[in-house]
Every structure is written in structure tokens, then in C-alpha cells.
C-alpha positions in Angstrom: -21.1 31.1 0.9 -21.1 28.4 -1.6 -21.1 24.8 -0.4 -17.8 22.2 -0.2 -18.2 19.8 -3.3 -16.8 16.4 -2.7 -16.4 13.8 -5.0 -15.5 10.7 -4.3 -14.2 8.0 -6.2 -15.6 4.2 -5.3 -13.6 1.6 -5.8 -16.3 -0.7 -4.3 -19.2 -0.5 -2.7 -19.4 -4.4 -1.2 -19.9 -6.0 2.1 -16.9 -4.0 4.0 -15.6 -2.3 6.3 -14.0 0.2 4.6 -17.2 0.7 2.3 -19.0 1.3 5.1 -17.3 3.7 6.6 -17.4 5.8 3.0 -20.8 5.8 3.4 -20.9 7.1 6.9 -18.4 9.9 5.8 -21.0 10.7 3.0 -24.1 10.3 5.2 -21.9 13.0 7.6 -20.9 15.2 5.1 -23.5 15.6 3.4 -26.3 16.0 6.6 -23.5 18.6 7.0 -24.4 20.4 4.2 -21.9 19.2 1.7 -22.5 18.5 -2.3 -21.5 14.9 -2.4 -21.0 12.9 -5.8 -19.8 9.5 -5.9 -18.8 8.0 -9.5 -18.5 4.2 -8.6 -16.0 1.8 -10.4 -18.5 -0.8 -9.9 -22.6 -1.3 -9.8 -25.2 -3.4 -8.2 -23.2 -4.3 -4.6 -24.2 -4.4 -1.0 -24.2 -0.6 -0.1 -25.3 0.7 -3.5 -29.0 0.6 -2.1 -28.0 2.7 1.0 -26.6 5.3 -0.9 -29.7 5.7 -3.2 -31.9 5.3 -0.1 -29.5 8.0 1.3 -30.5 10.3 -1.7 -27.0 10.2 -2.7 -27.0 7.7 -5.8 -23.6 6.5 -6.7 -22.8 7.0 -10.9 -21.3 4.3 -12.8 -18.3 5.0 -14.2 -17.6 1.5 -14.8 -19.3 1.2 -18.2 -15.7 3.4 -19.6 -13.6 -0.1 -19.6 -10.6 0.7 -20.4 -9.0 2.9 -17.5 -7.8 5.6 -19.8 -11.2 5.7 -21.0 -12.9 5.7 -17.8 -9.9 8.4 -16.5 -11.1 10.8 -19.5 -14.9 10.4 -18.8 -14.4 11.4 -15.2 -12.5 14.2 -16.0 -14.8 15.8 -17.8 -17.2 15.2 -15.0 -15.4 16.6 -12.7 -14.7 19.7 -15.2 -18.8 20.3 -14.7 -19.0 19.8 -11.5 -15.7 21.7 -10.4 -15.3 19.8 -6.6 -13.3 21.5 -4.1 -12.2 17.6 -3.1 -11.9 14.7 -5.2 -11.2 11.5 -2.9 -10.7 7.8 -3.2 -12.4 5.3 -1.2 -10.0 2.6 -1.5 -6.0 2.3 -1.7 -6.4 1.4 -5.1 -8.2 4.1 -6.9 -6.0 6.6 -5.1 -4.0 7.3 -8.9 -7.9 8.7 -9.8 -7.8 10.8 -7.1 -4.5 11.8 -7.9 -4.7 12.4 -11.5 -8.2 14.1 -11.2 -7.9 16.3 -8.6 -5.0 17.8 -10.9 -7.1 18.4 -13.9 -10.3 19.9 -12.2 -8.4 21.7 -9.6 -9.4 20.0 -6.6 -7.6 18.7 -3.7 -6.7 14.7 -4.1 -7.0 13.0 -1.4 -6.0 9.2 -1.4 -6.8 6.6 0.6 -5.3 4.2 3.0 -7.6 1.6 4.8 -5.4 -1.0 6.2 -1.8 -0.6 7.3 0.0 0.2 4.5 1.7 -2.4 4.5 -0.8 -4.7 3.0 -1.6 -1.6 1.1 1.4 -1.5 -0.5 2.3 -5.6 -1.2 -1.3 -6.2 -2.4 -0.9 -3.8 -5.4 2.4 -4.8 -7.0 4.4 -2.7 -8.9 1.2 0.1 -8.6 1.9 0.5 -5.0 4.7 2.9 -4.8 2.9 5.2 -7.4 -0.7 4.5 -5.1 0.9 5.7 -2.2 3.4 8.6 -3.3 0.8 10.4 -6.6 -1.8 12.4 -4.2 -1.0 15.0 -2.5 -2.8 13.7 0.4 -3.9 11.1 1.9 -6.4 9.9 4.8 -6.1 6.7 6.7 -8.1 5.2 9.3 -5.6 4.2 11.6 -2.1 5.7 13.1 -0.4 2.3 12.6 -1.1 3.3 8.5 0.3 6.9 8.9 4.0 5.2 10.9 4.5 2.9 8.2 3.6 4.9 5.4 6.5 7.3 7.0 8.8 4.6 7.3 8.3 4.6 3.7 9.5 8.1 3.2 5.7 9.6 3.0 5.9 13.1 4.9 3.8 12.8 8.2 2.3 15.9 7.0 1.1 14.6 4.3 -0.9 11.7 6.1 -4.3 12.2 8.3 -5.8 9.9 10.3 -9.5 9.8 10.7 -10.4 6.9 12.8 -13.8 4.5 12.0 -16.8 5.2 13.5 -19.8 3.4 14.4 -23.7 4.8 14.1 -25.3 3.3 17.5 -28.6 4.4 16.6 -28.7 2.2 13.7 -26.2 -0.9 15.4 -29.1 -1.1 18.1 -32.1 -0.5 15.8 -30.5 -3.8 13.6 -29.8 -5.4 17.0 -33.3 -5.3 18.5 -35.0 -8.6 16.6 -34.7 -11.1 19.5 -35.4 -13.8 17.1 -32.1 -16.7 17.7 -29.7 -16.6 15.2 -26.7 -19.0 16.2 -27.4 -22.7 16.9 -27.3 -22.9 20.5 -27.0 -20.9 23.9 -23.8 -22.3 24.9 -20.7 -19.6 25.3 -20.2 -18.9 21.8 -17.1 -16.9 20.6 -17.8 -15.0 17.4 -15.1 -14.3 14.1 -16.6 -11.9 11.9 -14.5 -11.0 8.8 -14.1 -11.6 4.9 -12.6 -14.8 4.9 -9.0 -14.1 3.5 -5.7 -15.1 4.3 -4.5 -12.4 6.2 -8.0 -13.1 8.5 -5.7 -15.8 10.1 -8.6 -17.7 10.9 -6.6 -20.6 11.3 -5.9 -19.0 14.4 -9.4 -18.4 15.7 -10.0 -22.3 15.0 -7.1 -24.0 17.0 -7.6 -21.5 19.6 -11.0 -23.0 19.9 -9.8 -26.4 19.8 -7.9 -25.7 23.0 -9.9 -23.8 24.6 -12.5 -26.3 24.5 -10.6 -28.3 26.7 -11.5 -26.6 29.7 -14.6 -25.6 28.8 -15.5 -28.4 26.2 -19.5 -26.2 25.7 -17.8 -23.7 24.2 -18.5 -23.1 20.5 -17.4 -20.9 17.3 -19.2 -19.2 14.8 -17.9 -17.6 11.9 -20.0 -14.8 10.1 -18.4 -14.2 6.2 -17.0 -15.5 3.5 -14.3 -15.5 0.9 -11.8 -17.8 -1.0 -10.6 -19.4 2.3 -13.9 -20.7 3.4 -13.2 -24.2 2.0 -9.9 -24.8 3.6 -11.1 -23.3 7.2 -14.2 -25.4 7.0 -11.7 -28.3 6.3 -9.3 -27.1 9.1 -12.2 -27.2 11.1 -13.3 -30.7 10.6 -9.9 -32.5 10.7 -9.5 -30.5 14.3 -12.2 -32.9 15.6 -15.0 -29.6 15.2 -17.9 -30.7 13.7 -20.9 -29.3 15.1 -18.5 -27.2 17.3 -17.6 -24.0 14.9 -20.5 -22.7 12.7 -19.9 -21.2 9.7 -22.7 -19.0 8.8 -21.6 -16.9 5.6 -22.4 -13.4 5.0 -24.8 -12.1 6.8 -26.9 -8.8 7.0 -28.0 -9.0 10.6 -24.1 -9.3 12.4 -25.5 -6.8 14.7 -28.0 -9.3 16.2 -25.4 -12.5 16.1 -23.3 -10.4 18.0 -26.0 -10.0 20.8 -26.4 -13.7 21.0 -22.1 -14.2 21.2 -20.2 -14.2 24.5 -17.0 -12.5 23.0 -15.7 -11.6 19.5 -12.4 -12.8 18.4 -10.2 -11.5 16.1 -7.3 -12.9 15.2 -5.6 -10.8 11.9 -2.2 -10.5 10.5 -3.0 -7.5 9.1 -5.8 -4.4 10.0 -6.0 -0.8 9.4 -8.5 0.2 12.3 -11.0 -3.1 12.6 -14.6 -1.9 12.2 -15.8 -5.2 13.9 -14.5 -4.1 16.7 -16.4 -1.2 17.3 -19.3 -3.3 16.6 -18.7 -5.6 19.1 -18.0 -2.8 21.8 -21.5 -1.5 20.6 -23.1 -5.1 21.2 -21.1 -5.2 24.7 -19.3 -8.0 23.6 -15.4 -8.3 25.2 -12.9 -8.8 22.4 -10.0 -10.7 22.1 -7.6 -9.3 19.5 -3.9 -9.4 18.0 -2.6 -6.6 18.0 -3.0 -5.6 14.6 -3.0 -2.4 12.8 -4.7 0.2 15.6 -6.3 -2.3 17.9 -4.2 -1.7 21.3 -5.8 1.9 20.9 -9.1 0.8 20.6 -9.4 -2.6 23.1 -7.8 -1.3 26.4 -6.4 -4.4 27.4 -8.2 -5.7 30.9 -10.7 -3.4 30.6 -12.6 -4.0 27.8 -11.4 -6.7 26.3 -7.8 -8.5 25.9 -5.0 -8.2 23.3 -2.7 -11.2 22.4 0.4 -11.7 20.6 -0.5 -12.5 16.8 0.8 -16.0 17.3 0.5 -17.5 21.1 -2.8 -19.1 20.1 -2.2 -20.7 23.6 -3.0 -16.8 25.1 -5.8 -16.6 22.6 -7.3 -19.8 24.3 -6.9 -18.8 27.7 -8.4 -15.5 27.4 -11.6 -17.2 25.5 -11.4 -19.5 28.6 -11.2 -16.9 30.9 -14.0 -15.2 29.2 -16.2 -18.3 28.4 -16.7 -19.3 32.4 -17.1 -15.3 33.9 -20.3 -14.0 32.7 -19.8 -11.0 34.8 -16.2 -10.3 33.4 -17.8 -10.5 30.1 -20.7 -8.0 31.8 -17.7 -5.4 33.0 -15.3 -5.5 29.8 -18.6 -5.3 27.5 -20.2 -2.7 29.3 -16.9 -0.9 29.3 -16.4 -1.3 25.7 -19.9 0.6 24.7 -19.0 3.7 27.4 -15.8 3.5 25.3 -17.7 3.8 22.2 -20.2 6.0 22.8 -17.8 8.4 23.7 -15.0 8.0 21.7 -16.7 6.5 18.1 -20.0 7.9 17.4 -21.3 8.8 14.2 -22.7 12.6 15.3 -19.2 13.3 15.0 -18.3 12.5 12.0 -18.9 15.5 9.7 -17.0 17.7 12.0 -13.8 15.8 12.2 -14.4 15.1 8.8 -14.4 19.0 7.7 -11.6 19.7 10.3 -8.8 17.3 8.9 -10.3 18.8 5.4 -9.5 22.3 6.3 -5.9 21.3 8.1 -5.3 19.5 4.5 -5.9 22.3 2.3 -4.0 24.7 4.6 -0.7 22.7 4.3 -1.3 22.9 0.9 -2.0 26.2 0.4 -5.1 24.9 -1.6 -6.8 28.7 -1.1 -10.2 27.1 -3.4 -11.3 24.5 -0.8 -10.1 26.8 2.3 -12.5 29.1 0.7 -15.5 27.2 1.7 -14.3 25.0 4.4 -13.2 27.8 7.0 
């Protein structure tokens, strides 16, 4: 039987959580036995290396301009290379796969990778036709697929494929026991791009009054972004200095996480939040607003807490709570990775992967890709 081709179409490859999950679903299809292409919109970012190390080097489409340009060069790629899938990686190259999988024949399968919501305003005018031009599309979290709907997109029509986290590799990167934050006082950790819809603003005043029960407590945040400046500025005129680290980006968040107490996240917006799974794998408790898919991922009292977006005062309280209990944080952490391990791992990646594949191409009667993928 011949092989499933895939290509995929990258919109980045940077620092994020929805790059890195592309790069697990290539990892997993193609240890699966998959041909895997990417053609990337950009070159020379974070998880370009992985995916030549990976033996699966990403090709630059990027050097074609002009979109109509770069659309007609990828066309005829895809013409050679006939895949049975052509997918985005990112809401906003879903009109590529769109547009090519109707020229080569393929199933196109867009993306959605936060909640559609914020899909949908952070495009413009483009997001109606980003949404609606595929005849499929995947999305990491149920809280995407019930709004998409509410937008008149046929549940059918949307799959959800939740993040996953390889623990092999968290706890490899995890293992230096070198100290990376400042101190060893109960440290509540923020890890995130830092963008408006973050809400970091949140994190920090939450901080503030938590601190005034347990006045050791400290913050660290781990990114950064246009809203650096005016959170490190927050920060200070809150009477924080020396209180809330910011550390930047930072290529070992799996060992800062071993050093935290509890990870915080406080977003307005989320498809399903990869830091959260990484925090589960470091046994850290989370407290979390409630957005996107994170009430089905942080079982609230039991491995972590989930607060209304804007009660900072719950926020504090919980990071109180958290901050003098070293054994809660011991039973929500430890209840967090037994969650993990057995609802997020990697190994099982390529066969969910293949089996919301197959159910696609069925309900479209796409009889090429059912072919090779029953």
C-alpha cells in the first residue's frame, strides 16, 4: 500500500505553542510511517533546527513574495508531490490549504489554534474567508469547535485534536539541577508570549495581594513580546521591584518550572494552553481562568484551581493558598502528571492523528486519502 503524504503548510515555526505542537504531529506522523513535507512561509526560527534534526527539513517558500506568486510556486509543488492532505499550521494560512488542496487534489485541512474567536478578530476582513474556504478544519480545543459553530461552521466540519506533551523529552530538559530563578522563596511562574490578550496585568496585581499574606512570595515571568515594557512598568509602580522577575525567552522553561511552586495563567483568550500541560508534567498546580479548554484540562481542586477571568482577588487567594501548603502543592502536582501521562502523551499522537484523518475524508467522501489511511 502506498504511504499517506501530508503536506503541511507553516505559517511559522517560532517560539510557540502552536508551532510546537506541528512539530509533534510531524514527529508522530511521520515515525508513523507517513511522507511528511512542510513548505514554510518563513526561515531561520526557533523550531526550524528541530525539524532538520528530525530529518524532516522545512522548504522555504517564502522567497515567492508576493502571495500569488508564492500560491503558484506551491501549486506546482504540490502537483509533483500529489499529497493525500495538504494542512495549515496556523489560522492564517488556512486560504493555502484551502486553495491547494483544490488544485492537487488533496484534502484541505485548516487550522484553528486558539478559540476562534481571537481567530477570527485578529485577521480582519480575512477571517470569515480563513474560517469558511477549507473543507475542514482541526482545532486544538472544543471551546474552538462551539464557537466556530456559533458562527454557522457545521460541527461536522470541525475536529478537535487536543495538545500533547512528549514527557520523555519534558523530563530529559528538566533534569539540569543547575538554579535558574533568583531565589528559593515560593515562586509563582507566568509563562507566555507577552501579548495583550496574556492579561498579565492580572498575574501582577494578583501578586501584589497575594504578597500580603505571604509577603516571600515572588513572580517570575518567562517570555516576551510587545507588552514587556508596560508590564515591567506595571510591575514597578505596584511597589515590585525585586519581587517579579522577568526573565525573557527562555529555552530551558522545563527546568524553571521545576524550581516554581505553581504556574499561573491568567488569559483572555486560549485555544488549549500548552503550558499547562507542561506544568502538570513538572508537577506544578496551576491556577487558571477559565479560558479556551482549560476547565477540561485543570480539574479544579484536584490538580490545580480555576478562577473567574477577572476576580484577581480569587487569583490571590488560591496563590495564597498554594504558596503556604507545600503538600497541597505535592497532591495537585502529583495529580496533574497522573493526569498527563494518561491523558496527553506524545505515543499517542500518530494514531489519533490518522483516526480524525480517516473520519475527515470519510465525511467527505475524499475516496484518495481513504485509500491509504484505512
Amino acid at each position: 500500500m502506498k504511504p499517506l503524504r501530508v503536506a503541511f503548510v507553516a505559517g511559522s515555526l517560532t517560539q510557540g505553542g502552536a508551532e510546537k505542537q506541528f512539530v509533534y504531529m510531524a514527529r508522530a506522523l511521520r515515525d508513523a510511517g507517513a511522507e511528511v513535507d512542510i513548505y514554510s512561509l518563513t526561515r531561520g526560527e526557533y523550531y526550524e533546527a528541530a525539524l532538520i534534526e528530525e530529518g524532516i527539513p522545512p522548504i522555504w517558500v517564502g522567497r515567492w513574495g508576493a502571495p500569488p506568486a508564492r500560491l503558484a510556486a506551491l501549486a506546482s509543488m504540490m502537483l509533483r508531490r500529489r499529497p493525500h492532505i495538504v494542512q495549515s499550521t496556523h489560522f492564517f494560512g488556512n486560504l493555502y490549504a484551502a486553495l491547494l488542496g483544490r488544485v492537487s487534489g488533496a484534502l484541505g485541512i485548516g487550522s484553528i489554534r486558539n478559540d476562534a474567536h481571537f481567530d477570527m478578530s485578529a485577521n480582519g476582513r480575512w477571517g470569515p474567508w480563513l474560517l469558511r474556504m477549507p473543507q475542514v478544519l482541526l482545532a486544538n480545543s472544543w471551546a474552538a469547535q462551539h464557537n466556530a459553530a456559533t458562527m454557522g461552521i457545521r460541527p461536522n466540519r470541525i475536529h478537535v485534536l487536543p495538545n500533547v506533551i512528549d514527557l520523555s523529552e519534558f523530563d530529559r530538559q528538566g533534569d539540569d539541577t543547575a538554579r535558574q530563578l533568583p531565589s528559593e522563596a515560593p515562586t509563582a511562574i507566568a509563562v507566555c508570549r507577552l501579548v495583550a490578550m496574556k492579561r498579565l496585568d492580572r498575574f501582577i496585581h494578583a501578586l501584589v495581594q497575594a504578597r500580603r499574606e505571604v509577603p516571600a512570595l515572588r513572580g517570575t515571568i518567562v517570555g516576551d513580546g510587545p507588552e514587556r515594557g508596560p508590564l515591567e512598568r506595571l510591575a514597578a509602580a505596584a511597589g515590585l521591584n525585586g519581587a517579579c522577575t522577568f526573565v525573557g525567552r527562555s529555552d530551558c522553561v522545563p527546568r524553571l518550572m521545576r524550581q516554581a511552586d505553581m504556574l499561573v495563567l491568567s488569559s483572555e483568550h486560549e485555544g488549549f494552553p500548552n503550558v499547562v500541560l507542561e506544568a502538570m508534567a513538572a508537577r506544578l498546580p496551576v491556577v487558571a481562568t477559565p479560558a479556551g479548554d482549560v476547565k477540561r484540562v485543570v480539574s479544579d481542586g484536584e490538580t490545580g484551581y480555576v478562577v473567574a477571568s477577572d476576580d484577581v482577588g480569587a487569583m490571590a487567594e488560591r496563590m495564597v493558598r498554594l504558596a503556604t501548603s507545600a503538600t497541597l502543592r505535592r497532591e495537585l502536582g502529583n495529580a496533574g502528571r497522573v493526569r498527563v501521562e494518561q491523558s496527553y502523551s506524545f505515543s499517542a499522537l500518530g494514531g489519533r492523528l490518522r483516526s480524525v484523518y480517516c473520519s475527515m475524508a470519510s465525511e467527505q467522501r475524499d475516496m484518495r486519502a481513504l485509500t491509504v489511511l484505512q
